[in-house]
N, C-alpha and C positions, 0 to 999 in steps of 0.2 A: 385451715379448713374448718368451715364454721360445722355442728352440728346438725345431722338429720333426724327432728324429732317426731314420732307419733302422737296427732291431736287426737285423734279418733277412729275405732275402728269396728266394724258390723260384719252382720253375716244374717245368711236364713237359715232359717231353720231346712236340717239335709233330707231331703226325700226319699221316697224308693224310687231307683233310676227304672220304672216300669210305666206302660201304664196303667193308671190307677194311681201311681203315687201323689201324693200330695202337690208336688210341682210340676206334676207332667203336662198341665193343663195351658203352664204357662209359656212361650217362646223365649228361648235362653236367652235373645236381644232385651227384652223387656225383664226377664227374670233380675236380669244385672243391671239394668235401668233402674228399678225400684229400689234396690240395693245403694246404687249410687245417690238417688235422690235423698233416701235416709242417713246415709252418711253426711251431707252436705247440709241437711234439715238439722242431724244432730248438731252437727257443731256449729250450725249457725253463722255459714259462710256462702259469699256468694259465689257460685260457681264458675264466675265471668276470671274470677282470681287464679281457677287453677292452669299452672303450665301447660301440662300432658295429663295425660292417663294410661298409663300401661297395663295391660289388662291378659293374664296365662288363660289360654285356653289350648286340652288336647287334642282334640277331635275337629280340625278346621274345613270342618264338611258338612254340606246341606246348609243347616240352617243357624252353624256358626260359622262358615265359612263369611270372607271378603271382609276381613276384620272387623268380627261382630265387635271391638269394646268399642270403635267407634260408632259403631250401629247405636249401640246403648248406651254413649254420651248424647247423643241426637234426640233419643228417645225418652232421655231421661228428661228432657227440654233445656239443658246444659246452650249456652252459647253456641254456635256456628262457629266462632275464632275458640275453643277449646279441642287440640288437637287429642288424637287416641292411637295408641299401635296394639297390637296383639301377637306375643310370643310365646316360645314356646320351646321350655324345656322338659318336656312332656311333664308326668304329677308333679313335678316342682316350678310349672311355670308360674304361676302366680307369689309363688317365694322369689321368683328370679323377676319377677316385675316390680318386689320391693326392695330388691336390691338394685335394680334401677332407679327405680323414685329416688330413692335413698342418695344412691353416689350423684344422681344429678344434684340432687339439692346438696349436696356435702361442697360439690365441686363449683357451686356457684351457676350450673347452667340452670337449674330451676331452681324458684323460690318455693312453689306449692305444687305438688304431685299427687295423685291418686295411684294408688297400688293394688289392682281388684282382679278376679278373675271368676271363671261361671263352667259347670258345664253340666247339660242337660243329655245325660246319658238315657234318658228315655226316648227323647227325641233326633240326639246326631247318637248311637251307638257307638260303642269304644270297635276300633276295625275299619267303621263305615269309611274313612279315608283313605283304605286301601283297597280300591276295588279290584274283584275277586282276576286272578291270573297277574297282576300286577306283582312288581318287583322290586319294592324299596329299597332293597340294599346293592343290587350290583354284582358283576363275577368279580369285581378287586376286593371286594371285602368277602365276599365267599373262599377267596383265596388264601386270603390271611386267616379266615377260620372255616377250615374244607368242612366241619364236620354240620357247620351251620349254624346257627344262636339257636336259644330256643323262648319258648313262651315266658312270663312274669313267673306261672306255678310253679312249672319245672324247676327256674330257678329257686323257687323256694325251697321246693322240692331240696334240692342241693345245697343250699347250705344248710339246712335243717339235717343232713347228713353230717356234713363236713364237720358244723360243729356240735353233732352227737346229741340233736336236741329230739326228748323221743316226742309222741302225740301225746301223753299225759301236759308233758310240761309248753306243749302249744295250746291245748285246750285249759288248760289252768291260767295261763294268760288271757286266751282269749273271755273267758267267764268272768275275769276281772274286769275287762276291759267293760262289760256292760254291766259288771258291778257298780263299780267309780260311775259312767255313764246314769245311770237311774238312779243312782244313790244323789246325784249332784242334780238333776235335773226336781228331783221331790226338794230337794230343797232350797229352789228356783237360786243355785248359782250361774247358772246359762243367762237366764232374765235378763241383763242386762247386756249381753252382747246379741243377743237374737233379736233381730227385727218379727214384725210380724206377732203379734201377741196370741196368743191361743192355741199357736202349734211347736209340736215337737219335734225331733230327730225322728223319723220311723222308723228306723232301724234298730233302737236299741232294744232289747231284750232283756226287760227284767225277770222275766221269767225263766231263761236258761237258766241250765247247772254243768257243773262238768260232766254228770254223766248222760244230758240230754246232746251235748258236743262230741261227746264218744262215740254217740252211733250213728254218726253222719260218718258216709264213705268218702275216699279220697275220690279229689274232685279232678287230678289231671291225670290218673293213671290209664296209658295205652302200653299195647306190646311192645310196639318200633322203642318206642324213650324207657320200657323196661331194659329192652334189648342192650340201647347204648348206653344206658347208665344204670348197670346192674347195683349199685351202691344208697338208691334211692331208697327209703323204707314206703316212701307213700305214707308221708304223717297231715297233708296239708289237704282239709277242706275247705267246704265251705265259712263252716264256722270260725275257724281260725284265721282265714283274709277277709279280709275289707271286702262289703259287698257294693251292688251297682248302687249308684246315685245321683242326684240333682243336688244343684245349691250351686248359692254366689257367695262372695265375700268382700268386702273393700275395706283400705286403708287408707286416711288422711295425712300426708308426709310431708311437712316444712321444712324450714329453717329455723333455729330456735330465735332466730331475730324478729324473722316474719311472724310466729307466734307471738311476741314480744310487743310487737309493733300493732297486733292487729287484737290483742287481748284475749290470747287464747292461751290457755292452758295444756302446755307441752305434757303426756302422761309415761314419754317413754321414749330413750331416744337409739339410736342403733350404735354400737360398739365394734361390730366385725362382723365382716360377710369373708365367706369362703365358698369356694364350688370345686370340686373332685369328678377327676374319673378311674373307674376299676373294673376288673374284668369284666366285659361284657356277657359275658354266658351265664356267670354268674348273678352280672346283672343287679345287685341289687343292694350290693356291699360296701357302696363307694362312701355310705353314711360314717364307717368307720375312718379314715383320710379326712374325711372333708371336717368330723369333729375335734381331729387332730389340727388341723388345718386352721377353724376359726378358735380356737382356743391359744395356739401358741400369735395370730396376728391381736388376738384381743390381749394378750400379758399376760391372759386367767390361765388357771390350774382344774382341773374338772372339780375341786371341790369347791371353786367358787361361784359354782355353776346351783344358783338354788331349785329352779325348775326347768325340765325338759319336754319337749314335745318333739317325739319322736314317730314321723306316722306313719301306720301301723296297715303297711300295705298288708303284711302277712305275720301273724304271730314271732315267726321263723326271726324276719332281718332283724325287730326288735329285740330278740333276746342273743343273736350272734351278736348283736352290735353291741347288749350288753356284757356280753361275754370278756368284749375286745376292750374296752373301756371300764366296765367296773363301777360302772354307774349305780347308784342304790335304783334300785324300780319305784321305792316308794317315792321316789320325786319324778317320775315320770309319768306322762299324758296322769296326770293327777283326777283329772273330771275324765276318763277315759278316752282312747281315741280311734281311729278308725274303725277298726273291726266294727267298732258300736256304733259312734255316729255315725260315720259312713266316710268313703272317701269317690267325694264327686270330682275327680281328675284335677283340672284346671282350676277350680276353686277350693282346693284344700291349702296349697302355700300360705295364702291370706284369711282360711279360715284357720289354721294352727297358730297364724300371729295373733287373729284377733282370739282367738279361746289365751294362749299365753299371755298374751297382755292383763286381759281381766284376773286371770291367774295370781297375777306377780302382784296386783293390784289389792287382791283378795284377802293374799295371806302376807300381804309386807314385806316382799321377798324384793331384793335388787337384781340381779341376772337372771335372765331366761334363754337358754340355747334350745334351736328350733335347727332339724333339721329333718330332710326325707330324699329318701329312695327315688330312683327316676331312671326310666327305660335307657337302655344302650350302655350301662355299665356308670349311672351322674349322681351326681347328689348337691344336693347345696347345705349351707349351713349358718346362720346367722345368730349372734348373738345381741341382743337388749336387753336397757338397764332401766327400770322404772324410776322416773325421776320423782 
């Protein structure tokens, strides 16, 4: 099985998923078009070469609906014979489209794959796909859990009980999180993965401190989920989770032969993919399994592990996950992560690759394990080795 290497990989800079934000203005098909043309500009490849394009979006409504990443090969001016699909494992689909790229190219069915994903949360809202009285789950999965799932918070809510994490030590994280973030962006480490010159993350927050994080109220607290789950403390804000967003991200995925063959410089190749599922109410824990998971298919040990990108749907899963594993923090989301940047759904799998990439690249480091949180109890987890 030949090698799946990363030539290159981009991303925009993350917006406020509002409007007004910086990328509200733009339609998500084109948003990912531009992205994709800049990737294929970068490395200086004709587009006519690539296989597929696999592209995570979460919100497959309105105006990402009918498989926008094929929208946005079209749009990009990409060939008419460059085919596109778009999946979806909710915030990790765009990690799970490079893990397609990936095995197809490992497995011989593709030579050159693109791995990208977008979502414009200002313009298809996170919900808008389930219109209102609708019923996504069914009475056979109500059955197996009478009491009901509940929202992303709540769950955070819950494990941030479970495992005894109080609101100092989620606001303390979360303060970091746009520490690293502003800290790294003054001294244009981002620069070269962000497309787009002149603009930034909007989200991040040089300006908070812990105690400006403190007195922000708890953002899901009602009576009813007081009611059923009296064990909540209500430690999770705004500040503490990832707030709304825009942005795209792509990745350029070979053969290390086809790089070879065509003069390109492989900068990183993939090692292990893994994908988990865990309680779904909980919902959001599966990150813990799944790092066990790519760790023992990769032969590694978590201390071979030099940098992590772990994203930061909620302070909370971060630091349980930390809990469960033992991981030093100071090697993780290093240039900060969501909280700060942001986590625009669909485009955050491929933008955690590409900020790790640059990472690994940065400071000399060989492994980087990436993985994240994803609705209904998922997670993925992949590890790369900068060659």
């Amino acid at each position: 099985m030949r090698d799946a290497v990363i030539v290159e990989a981009v991303r925009t800079p993350v917006g406020k998923g509002k409007p007004g934000g910086a990328l509200h203005g733009e339609h998500p098909a084109d948003l990912l078009a531009r992205t994709l043309q800049e990737l294929v500009r970068r490395a200086g490849i004709d587009p006519a070469l690539v296989d597929d394009v696999v592209g995570g979006v979460v919100t497959q409504a309105g105006e990402q609906a009918l498989n926008v990443t094929r929208t946005a090969v079209l749009a990009a001016g990409f060939p008419e014979s460059v085919p596109a699909m778009t999946v979806d494992r909710q915030c990790g689909s765009s990690q799970q489209a490079a893990h397609i790229a990936a095995q197809g190219v490992r497995s011989g069915a593709y030579d050159v794959a693109i791995a990208c994903g977008v979502e414009s949360m200002s313009r298809a809202p996170m919900g808008s796909a389930v219109p209102p009285g609708s019923d996504p789950f069914g009475p056979m999965l109500a059955e197996r859990y009478p009491g009901g799932l509940v929202g992303q918070g709540v769950s955070a809510e819950l494990i941030a009980s479970r495992w005894d994490l109080t609101r100092e030590e989620l606001d303390a994280y979360a303060y970091e999180s746009h520490r690293r973030a502003a800290e790294a962006w003054k001294n244009g480490e981002f620069d070269r993965e962000v497309a787009w010159t002149g603009q930034r993350d909007e989200t991040v927050r040089p300006g908070t401190s812990p105690e400006i994080l403190a007195g922000l109220r708890p953002a899901y607290h009602d009576e009813a989920t007081a009611a059923r789950f009296p064990e909540i403390g209500w430690r999770v804000t705004a500040g503490n989770a990832s707030p709304v967003n825009d942005g795209a991200a792509a990745v350029l995925i070979m053969g290390a032969d086809v790089a070879a063959r065509l003069g390109l410089r492989p900068r990183a190749r993939f090692h292990a993919f893994a994908v988990a599922g865990d309680d779904p109410l909980l919902m959001l824990t599966a990150i813990v399994p799944a790092t066990a998971k790519v760790l023992e298919r990769g032969g590694l040990s978590l201390a071979d592990i030099d940098l992590f990108e772990v994203n930061e749907a909620f302070a909370s899963v971060v630091l349980a996950w930390q809990r469960e594993t033992g991981a030093d923090l100071a090697r993780v989301n290093v240039r900060g992560g969501a909280i700060a940047i942001g986590h625009p759904l669909g485009a955050s799998g491929a933008r955690l690759m590409t900020t790790l990439l640059h990472n690994l690249e940065d400071r000399g480091a060989r492994y980087g394990l990436q993985t994240m949180c994803e609705a209904g109890g998922l997670a993925n987890a992949t590890i790369i080795e900068r060659l």
